[in-house]
C-alpha positions in Angstrom: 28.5 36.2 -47.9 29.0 39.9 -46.9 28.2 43.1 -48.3 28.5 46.7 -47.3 25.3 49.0 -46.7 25.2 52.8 -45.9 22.8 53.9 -44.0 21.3 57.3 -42.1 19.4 55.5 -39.8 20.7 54.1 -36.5 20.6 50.3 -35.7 22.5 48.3 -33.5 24.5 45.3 -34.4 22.6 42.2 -34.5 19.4 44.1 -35.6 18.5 43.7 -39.5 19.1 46.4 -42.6 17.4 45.1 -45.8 16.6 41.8 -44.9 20.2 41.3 -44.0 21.9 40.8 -40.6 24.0 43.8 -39.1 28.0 41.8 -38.1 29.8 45.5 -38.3 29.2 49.3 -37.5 30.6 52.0 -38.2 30.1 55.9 -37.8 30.7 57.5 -41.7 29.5 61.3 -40.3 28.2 62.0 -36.8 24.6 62.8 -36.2 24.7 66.8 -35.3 21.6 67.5 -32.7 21.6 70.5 -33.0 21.8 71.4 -36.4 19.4 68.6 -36.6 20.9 66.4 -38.8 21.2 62.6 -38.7 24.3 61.2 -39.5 25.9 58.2 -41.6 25.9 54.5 -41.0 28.2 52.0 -42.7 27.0 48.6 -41.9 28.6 45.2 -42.4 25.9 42.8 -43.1 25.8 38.7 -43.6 23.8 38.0 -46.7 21.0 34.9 -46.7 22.0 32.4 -49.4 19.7 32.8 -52.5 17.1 30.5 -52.6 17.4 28.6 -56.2 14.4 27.6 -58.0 13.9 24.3 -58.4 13.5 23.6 -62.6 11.2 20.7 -63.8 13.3 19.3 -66.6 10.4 17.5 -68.4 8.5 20.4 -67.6 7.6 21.3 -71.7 8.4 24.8 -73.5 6.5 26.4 -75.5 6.8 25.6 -78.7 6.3 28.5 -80.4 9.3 30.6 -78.4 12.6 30.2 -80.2 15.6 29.5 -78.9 17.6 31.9 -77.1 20.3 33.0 -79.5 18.5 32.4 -82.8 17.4 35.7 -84.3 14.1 34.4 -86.7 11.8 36.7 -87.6 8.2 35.9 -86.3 5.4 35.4 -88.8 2.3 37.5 -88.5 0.5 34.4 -87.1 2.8 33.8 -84.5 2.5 37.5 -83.3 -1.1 37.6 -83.0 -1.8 41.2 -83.1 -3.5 43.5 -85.4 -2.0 46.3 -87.2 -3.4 49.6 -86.4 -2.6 52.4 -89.1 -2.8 56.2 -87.6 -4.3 58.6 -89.9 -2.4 60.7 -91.4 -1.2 64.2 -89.7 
């Protein structure tokens, strides 16, 4: 996979812009010496595949979490906290 990075640094192709390899470059604006400006890099680059995590299916969930999707309100056991009342103003 592919994806476009801009740059104002200067690399050559075959070096490596965010962990990614450089394929493509191309000049956006010109670096200008003498007004001491750097100029603009566009930079194909070839994206490493995502590394998937590995999920344990009999690995067990909490039961206490509900699902995702069901909208129960949690008890003040399950929360665990204490209520802190600021005096008034």
């Amino acid at each position: 996979m592919t994806r476009t990075v801009r740059s104002r640094f200067d690399h050559e192709v075959g070096g490596v812009v965010e962990g990614c390899t450089i394929l493509e470059r191309r000049v956006v604006i010109p670096p200008n010496p003498v007004e001491k400006r750097r100029g603009v890099y566009e930079y194909l680059v070839e994206v490493p595949p995502a590394a998937a995590k590995a999920e344990k299916p009999d690995a067990p969930r909490k039961a206490s979490a509900p699902e995702r999707g069901s909208f129960t309100r949690s008890t003040p056991e399950e929360r665990g906290g204490v209520l802190r009342r600021l005096p008034p103003r």
